[in-house]
C-alpha positions, -999 to +999 in steps of 0.1 A: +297+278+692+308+294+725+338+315+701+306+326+678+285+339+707+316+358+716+318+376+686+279+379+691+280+395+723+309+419+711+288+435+688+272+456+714+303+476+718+291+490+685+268+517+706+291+531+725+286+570+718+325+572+706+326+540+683+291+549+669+301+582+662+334+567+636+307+544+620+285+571+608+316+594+601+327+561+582+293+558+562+294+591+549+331+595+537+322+561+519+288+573+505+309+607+488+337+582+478+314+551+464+301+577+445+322+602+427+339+583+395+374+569+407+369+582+441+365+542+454+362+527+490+396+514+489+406+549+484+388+562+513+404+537+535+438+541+520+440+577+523+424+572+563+450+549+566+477+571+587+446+585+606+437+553+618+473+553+643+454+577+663+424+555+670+413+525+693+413+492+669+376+492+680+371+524+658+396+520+634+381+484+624+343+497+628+353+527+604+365+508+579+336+482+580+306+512+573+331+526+544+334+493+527+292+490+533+289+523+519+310+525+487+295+497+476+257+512+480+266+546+470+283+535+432+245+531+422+238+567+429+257+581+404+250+547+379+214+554+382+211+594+380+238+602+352+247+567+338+283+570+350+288+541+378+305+549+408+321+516+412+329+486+387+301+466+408+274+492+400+278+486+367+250+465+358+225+490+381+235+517+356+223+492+325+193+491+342+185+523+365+197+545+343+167+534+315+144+541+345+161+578+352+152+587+315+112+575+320+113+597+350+116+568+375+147+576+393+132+575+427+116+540+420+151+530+408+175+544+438+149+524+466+152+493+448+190+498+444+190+509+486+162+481+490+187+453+472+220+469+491+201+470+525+187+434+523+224+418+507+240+439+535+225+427+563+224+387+548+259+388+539+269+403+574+251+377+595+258+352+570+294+366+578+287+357+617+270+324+616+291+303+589+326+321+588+342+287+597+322+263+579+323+291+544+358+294+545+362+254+546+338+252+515+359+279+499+388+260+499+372+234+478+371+251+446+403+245+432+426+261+407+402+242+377+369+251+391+380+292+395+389+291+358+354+279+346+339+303+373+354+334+360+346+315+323+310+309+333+308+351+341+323+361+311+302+339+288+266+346+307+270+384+306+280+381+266+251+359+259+228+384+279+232+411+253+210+394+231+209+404+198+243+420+196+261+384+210+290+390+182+298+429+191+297+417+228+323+391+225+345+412+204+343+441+231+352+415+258+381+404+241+393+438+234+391+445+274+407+408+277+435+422+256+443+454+271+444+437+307+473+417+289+495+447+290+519+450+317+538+423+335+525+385+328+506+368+352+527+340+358+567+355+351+582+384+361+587+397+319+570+426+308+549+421+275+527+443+250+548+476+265+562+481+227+595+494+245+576+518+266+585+515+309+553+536+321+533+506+306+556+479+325+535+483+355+500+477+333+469+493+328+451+505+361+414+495+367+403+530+375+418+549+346+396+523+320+366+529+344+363+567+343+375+569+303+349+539+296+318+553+314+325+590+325+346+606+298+325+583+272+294+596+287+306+632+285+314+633+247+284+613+241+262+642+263+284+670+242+266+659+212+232+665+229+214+699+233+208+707+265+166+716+266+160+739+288+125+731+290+132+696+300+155+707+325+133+728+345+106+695+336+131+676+362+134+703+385+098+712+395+092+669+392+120+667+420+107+696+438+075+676+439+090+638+448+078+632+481+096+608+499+075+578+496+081+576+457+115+561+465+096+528+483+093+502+465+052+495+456+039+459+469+031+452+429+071+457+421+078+437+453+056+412+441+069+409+406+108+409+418+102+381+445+118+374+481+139+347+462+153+370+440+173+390+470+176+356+489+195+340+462+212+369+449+225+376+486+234+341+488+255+344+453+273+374+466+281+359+494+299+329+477+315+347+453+326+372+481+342+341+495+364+334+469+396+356+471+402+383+443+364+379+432+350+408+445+316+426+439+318+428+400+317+390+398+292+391+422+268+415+404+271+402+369+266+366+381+235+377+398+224+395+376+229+367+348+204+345+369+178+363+380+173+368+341+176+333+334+150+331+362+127+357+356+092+357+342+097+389+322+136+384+305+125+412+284+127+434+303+162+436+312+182+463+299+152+479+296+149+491+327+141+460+349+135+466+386+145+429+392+177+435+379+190+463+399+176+441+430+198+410+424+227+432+414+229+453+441+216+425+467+249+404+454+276+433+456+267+447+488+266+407+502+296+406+486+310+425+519+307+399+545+317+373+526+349+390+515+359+392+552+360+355+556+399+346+534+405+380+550+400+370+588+403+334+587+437+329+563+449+365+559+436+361+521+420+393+510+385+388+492+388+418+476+410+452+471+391+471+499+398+444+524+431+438+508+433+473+526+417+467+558+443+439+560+466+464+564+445+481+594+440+445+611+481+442+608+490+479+616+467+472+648+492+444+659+461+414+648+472+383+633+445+367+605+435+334+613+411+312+630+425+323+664+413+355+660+378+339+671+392+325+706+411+359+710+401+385+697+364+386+699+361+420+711+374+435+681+358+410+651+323+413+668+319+452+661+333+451+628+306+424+616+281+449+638+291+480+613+287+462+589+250+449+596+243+480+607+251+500+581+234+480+558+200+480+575+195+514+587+220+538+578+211+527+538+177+539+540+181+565+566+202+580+539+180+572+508+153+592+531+177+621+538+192+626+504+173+612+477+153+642+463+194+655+462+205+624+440+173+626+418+177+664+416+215+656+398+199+652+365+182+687+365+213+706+366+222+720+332+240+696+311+277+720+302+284+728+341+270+691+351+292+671+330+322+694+327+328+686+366+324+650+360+348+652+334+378+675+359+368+649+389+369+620+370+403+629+358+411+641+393+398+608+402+420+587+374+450+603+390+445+603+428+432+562+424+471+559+405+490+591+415+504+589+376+498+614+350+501+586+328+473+567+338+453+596+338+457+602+302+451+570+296+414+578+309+407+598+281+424+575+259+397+551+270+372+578+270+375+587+230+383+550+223+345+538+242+330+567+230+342+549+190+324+517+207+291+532+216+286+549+183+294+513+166+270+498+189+298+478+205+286+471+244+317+490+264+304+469+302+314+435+280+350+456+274+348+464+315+342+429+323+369+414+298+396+432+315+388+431+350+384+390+345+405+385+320+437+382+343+419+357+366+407+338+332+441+337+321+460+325+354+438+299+363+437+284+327+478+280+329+482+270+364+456+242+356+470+235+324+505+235+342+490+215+373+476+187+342+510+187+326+491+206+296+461+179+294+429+201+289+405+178+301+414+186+335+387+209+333+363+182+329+377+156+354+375+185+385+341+183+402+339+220+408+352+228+373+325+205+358+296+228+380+301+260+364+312+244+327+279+228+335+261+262+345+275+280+317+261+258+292+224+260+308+228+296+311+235+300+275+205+275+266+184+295+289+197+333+276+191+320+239+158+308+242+141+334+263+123+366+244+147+390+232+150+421+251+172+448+248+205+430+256 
């Protein structure tokens, strides 16, 4: 207890004028980067990477916390206004905020997305604080078995959610499940599906399939619409008029969504944040999966449902503390962004591990501080500063509007990769989803198949290796048996609760 009050106490050298100053610089660069299409938080740290020599570890660390914080907020911005997420975590806020921009509730939809993202922040950073030993023993728990039917459980849920298309979801899934084969297997160093080709030895980049699936897709799918003048200047005199207040959330919506809803969803991201390589799309989309199974109104998902965007966002952005804990206490990265701020702890001379609780207080309190921080007040202080500027997005003329998304998304493709090749491959993905959407094919099932598929895939032959290729190791692991157990209530659930729009 005394190492935890420590880290407690070392959160006040948060507010020194110097260290303050690099967590609001921090918020910012993360809020442009979260979201702009392919301009990620992992990027903005990367690139601040060499800057961070210059700096006290203090700074350095406290920086990189408010840009993690941020990038995952901000990829609802972007999701919500113009249907093109800013990060792979905000895609299920785009499902669901976006329905909400076109009934000209945009404001309503950006505070519950900053509401969820402030109140997940916040939980998952004190969570962060309070149970870092004791998580990071639980983690350790869930074995090889059990991560298989976790990512299983995720894929299945979020297929089963698109209710009334079940059959063009799975196929979609499996297509992304197949493309993330591509590249060098999972388990031996020999290239496969490259059909001869080196550029595709090194695989298919997450980034490229983003920005083709959502923002060149989107594009071509906008190109086919007229742009109405009238209903452009519509949006512009409504955003001229939004006052401030329209992006709080009423008491009736408060109501309706529920305190349990962001207590469980924060407590989902968290776990899931735990487990290394999860990250906040897992998160999201498993939240998101049970706040429908849970809701009164299961309708109304993909429909627009406030409740939705709550859990989501409430998971990804709790996602952040509990990400730190493989980071700090085994030198396990929960996810790529910490996978970078690894490299800051490391470049700073700090060795992962419980010892950095005895030690190094000084410098693990402030970064749990930015990130608590920047959840509770510099969310909403933004929200309040810019969000007549976010709403105010979908009133610009459609040609100029999406022919810069299109140039930075494909700027985006190739400064996430630094290969030409990957950023071709964004349009390639681009004409290929846009196929998809005019077959009625989901493309977010094709997103999740390939950035689970891998996991699916590796944990299924390491257990089946582990078992000497007996299957029913999946059912003779407790932790397995959970989630094969959860996925088969989920899908009970999902299937008997009125359809909605899937």
């Amino acid at each position: 207890m005394s190492n935890l009050a420590d880290v407690a106490l070392a959160t006040t050298e948060l507010f020194r004028p110097a260290v303050f100053g690099f967590m609001v610089l921090g918020f910012l660069i993360g809020t442009v980067f979260g979201a702009v299409p392919g301009l990620t938080a992992v990027l903005a740290i990367a690139l601040l990477l060499p800057f961070t020599y210059s700096l006290d570890p203090v700074s350095a660390l406290v920086m990189c916390s408010s840009i993690f914080m941020a990038g995952m907020y901000a990829g609802s911005i972007t999701a919500t206004t113009v249907n093109i997420p800013g990060a792979p975590s905000s895609v299920m806020t785009a499902i669901e905020g976006h329905r909400l921009m076109q009934r000209g509730e945009g404001a309503s939809a950006l505070g519950h997305a900053a509401l969820g993202s402030m109140i997940g922040g916040a939980l998952g950073a004190v969570l962060l604080l309070v149970s870092m030993p004791l998580t990071a023993e639980l983690a350790l728990l869930i074995r090889t078995p059990g991560k298989f039917s976790l990512i299983l459980f995720a894929i299945v849920v979020i297929v089963v959610a698109q209710r009334g298309n079940v059959a063009k979801a799975a196929v979609a899934a499996i297509l992304g499940m197949m493309i993330a084969t591509i590249g060098v297997d999972v388990m031996q160093p020999l290239p496969r599906f490259t059909f001869g080709t080196e550029t595709l030895v090194e695989g298919i980049d997450l980034m490229p399939l983003i920005i083709g699936t959502f923002a060149i897709s989107e594009v071509m799918v906008q190109a086919q619409a007229r742009d109405d003048p009238a209903a452009a200047a519509s949006a512009t005199d409504a955003a001229r008029g939004l006052r401030r207040r329209a992006f709080v959330p009423t008491r009736a919506e408060l109501r309706e969504i529920g305190p349990l809803t962001y207590v469980k969803s924060a407590l989902i991201g968290y776990g899931v944040g735990v487990l290394p390589g999860a990250g906040g799309s897992m998160a999201a989309f498993v939240s998101y999966a049970e706040a429908m199974r849970r809701s009164r109104r299961p309708g109304a998902f993909g429909n627009g449902s406030r409740e939705g965007i709550a859990a989501a966002e409430t998971a990804n952005n709790a996602m952040c503390g509990g990400a730190f804990v493989p980071m700090l206490m085994f030198g396990i990265p929960g996810d790529p962004t910490t996978a970078v701020v690894l490299g800051v702890l490391v470049i700073n001379g700090l060795q992962p591990g419980p010892q950095l609780l005895e030690g190094q207080a000084e410098l693990i309190g402030p970064m749990i501080g930015a990130l608590f921080f920047s959840a509770l007040v510099l969310i909403p202080l933004a929200l309040f500063l810019f969000g007549p500027l976010f709403v105010r997005i979908v009133s610009i003329s459609r040609p100029p509007l999406y022919t810069a998304i299109a140039v930075i998304a494909l700027v985006g493709a190739f400064v996430a990769t630094f290969s030409v090749f990957q950023m071709a491959l964004a349009l390639v993905f681009g004409i290929l989803a846009y196929a998809l959407r005019l077959a009625g094919y989901p493309t977010v099932t094709l997103l999740l198949g390939f950035i689970l598929g891998p996991g699916l895939e590796e944990y299924l032959r390491r257990s089946l290796t582990l078992s000497k290729g007996d299957p029913t190791i999946f059912l003779t692991s407790p932790d397995s048996v959970v989630f094969l157990v959860l996925t088969v209530g989920f899908v009970v659930m999902l299937r008997r609760a009125p359809s909605g729009a899937g």
